[in-house]
Every structure is written in structure tokens, then in C-alpha cells.
ChimeraX commands (.cxc) that place a marker at each C-alpha (Angstrom):
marker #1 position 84.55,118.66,106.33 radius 0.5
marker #1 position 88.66,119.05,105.20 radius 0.5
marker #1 position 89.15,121.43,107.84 radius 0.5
marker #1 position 87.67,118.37,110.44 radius 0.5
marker #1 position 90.09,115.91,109.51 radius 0.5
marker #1 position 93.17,116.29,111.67 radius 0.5
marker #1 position 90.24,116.01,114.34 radius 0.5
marker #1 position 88.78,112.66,112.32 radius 0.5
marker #1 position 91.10,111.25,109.76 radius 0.5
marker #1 position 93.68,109.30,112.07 radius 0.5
marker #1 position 90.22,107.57,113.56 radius 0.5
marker #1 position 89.70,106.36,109.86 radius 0.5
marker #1 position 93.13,105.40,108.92 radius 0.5
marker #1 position 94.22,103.31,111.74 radius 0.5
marker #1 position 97.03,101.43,110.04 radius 0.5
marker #1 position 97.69,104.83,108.20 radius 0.5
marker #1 position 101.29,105.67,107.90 radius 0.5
marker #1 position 102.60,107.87,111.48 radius 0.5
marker #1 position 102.14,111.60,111.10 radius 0.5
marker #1 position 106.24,111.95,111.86 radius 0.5
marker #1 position 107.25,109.93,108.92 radius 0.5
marker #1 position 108.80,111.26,105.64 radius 0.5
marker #1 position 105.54,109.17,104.12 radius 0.5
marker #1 position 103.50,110.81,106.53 radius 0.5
marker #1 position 104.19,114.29,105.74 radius 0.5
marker #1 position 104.43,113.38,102.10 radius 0.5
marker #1 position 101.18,112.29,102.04 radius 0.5
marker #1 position 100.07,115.78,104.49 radius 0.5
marker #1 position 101.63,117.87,101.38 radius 0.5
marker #1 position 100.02,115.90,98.83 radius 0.5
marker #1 position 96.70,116.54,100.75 radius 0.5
marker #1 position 97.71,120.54,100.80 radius 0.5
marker #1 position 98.10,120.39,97.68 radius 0.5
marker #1 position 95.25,118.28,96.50 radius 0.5
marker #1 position 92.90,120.89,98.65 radius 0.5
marker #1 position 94.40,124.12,97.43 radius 0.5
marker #1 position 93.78,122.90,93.68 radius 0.5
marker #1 position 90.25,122.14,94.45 radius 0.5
marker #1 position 89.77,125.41,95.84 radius 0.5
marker #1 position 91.52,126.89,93.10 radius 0.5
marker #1 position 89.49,125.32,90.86 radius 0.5
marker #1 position 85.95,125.82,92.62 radius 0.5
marker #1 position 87.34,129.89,92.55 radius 0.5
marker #1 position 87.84,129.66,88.83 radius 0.5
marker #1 position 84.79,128.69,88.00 radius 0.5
marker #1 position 82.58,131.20,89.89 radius 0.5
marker #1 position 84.71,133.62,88.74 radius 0.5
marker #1 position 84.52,132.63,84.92 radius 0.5
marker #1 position 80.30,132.20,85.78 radius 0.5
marker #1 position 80.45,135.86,86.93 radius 0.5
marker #1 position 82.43,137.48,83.80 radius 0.5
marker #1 position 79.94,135.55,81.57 radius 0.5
marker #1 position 77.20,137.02,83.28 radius 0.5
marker #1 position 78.65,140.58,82.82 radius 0.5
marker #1 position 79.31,140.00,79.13 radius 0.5
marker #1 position 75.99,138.59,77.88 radius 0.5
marker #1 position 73.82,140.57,76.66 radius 0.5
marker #1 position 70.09,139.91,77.38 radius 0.5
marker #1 position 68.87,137.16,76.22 radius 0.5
marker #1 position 69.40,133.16,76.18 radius 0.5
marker #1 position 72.72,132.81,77.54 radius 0.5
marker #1 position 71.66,134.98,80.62 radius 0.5
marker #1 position 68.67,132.74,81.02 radius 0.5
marker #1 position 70.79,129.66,80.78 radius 0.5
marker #1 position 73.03,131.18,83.64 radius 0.5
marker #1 position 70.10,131.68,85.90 radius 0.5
marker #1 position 68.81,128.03,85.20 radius 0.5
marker #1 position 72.67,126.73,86.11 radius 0.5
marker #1 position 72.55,128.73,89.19 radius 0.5
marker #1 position 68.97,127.80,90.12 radius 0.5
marker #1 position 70.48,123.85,89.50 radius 0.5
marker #1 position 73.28,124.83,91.34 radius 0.5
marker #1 position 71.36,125.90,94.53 radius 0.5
marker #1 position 68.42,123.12,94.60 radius 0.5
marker #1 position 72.00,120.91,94.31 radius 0.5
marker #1 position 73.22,122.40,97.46 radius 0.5
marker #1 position 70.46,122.87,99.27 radius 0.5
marker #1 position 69.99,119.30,98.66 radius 0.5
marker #1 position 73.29,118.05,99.86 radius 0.5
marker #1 position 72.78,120.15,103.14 radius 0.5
marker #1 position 69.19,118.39,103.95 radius 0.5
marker #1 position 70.58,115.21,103.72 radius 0.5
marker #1 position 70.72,112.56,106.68 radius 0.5
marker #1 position 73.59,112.54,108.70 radius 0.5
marker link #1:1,2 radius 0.2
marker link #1:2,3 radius 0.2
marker link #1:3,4 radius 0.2
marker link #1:4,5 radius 0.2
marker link #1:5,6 radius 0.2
marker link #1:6,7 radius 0.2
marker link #1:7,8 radius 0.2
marker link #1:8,9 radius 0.2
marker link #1:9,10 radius 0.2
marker link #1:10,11 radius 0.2
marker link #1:11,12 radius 0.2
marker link #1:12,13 radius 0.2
marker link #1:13,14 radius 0.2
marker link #1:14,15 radius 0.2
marker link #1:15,16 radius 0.2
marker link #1:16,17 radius 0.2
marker link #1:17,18 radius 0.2
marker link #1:18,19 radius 0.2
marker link #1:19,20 radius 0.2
marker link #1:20,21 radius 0.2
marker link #1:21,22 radius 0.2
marker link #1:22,23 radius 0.2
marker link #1:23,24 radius 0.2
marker link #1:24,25 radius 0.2
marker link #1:25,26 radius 0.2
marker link #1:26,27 radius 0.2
marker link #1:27,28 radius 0.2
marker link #1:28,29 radius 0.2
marker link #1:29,30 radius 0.2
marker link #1:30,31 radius 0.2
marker link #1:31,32 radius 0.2
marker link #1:32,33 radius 0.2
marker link #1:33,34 radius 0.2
marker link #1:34,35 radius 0.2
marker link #1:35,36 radius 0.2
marker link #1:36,37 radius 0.2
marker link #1:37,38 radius 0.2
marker link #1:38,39 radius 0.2
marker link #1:39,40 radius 0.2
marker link #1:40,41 radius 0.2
marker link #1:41,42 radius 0.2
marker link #1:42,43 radius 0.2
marker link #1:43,44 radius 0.2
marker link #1:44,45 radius 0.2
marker link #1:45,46 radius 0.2
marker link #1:46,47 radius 0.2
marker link #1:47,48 radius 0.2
marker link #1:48,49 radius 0.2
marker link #1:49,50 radius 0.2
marker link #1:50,51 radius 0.2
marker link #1:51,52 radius 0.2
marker link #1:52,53 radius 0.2
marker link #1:53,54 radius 0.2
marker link #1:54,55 radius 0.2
marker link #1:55,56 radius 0.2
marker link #1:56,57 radius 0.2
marker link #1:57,58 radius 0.2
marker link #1:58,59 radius 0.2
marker link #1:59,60 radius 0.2
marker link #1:60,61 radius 0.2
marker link #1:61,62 radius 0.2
marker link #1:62,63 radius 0.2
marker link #1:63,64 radius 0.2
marker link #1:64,65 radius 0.2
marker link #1:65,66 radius 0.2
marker link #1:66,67 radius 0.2
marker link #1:67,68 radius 0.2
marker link #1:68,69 radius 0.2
marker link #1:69,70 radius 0.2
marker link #1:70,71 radius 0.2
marker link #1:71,72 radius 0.2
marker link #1:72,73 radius 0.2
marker link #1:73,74 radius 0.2
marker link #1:74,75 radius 0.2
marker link #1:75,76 radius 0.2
marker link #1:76,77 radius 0.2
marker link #1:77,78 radius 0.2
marker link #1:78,79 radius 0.2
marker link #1:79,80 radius 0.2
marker link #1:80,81 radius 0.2
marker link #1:81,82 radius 0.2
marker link #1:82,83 radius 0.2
marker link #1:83,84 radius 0.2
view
């Protein structure tokens, strides 16, 4: 869906400040950054999920990792069934 906005956005913001402007590519970079941190952050926590998982021993913490992924899943399999 971010990677479809140069496609979409301008459609949305119509009275949207001109791609050429100093606001314009202000508010580009702000978006850049905005998107890199999210990804950053979506990164971080799989990989802090996985080290957990290699560090617990057997037992209820392990369990409680497979019920958050299990949670995880029916939550994105969810999102992906939804109406258009």
C-alpha cells in the first residue's frame, strides 16, 4: 500500500502542497522517514520474537510465543480477507 502512493496519494490530496515545493519535498522526507522507522521498528520486533524463542527453554514462555504468533497470523490472515 506505501509503495502505491506516488501512483494514488496526489488523487487524495488534491489541494496538497505541489511535489516541487520546499513544503513538498519536506513533507516527501518526512514520509521517508516516517516509513523507514516503521520498518525499522516492525524488523525489531521479529527479530527480538526470534532471540526469545532461541533462549527459552521449554516450557511456558515458548507456549506463550506460539499463542502470539498463532494471534499474529489469524490477525493477518484476517486483514487480507477483508472487503475491498
Amino acid at each position: 500500500m506505501v509503495l502505491s502512493w506516488r501512483f494514488r496519494g496526489p488523487a487524495l490530496l488534491a489541494d496538497g502542497p505541489p511535489s516541487g515545493s520546499l513544503q513538498g519535498q519536506l513533507a516527501l522526507a518526512l514520509l521517508l522517514v516516517a516509513v523507514a522507522a516503521a520498518v525499522l521498528g516492525v524488523l525489531s520486533g521479529v527479530a527480538s520474537l526470534v532471540t526469545r524463542w532461541r533462549r527459552s527453554a521449554r516450557g511456558a514462555v515458548r507456549q506463550q510465543l506460539k499463542w502470539y504468533l498463532a494471534g499474529a497470523l489469524a490477525a493477518l490472515v484476517a486483514h487480507r480477507r477483508r472487503p475491498a
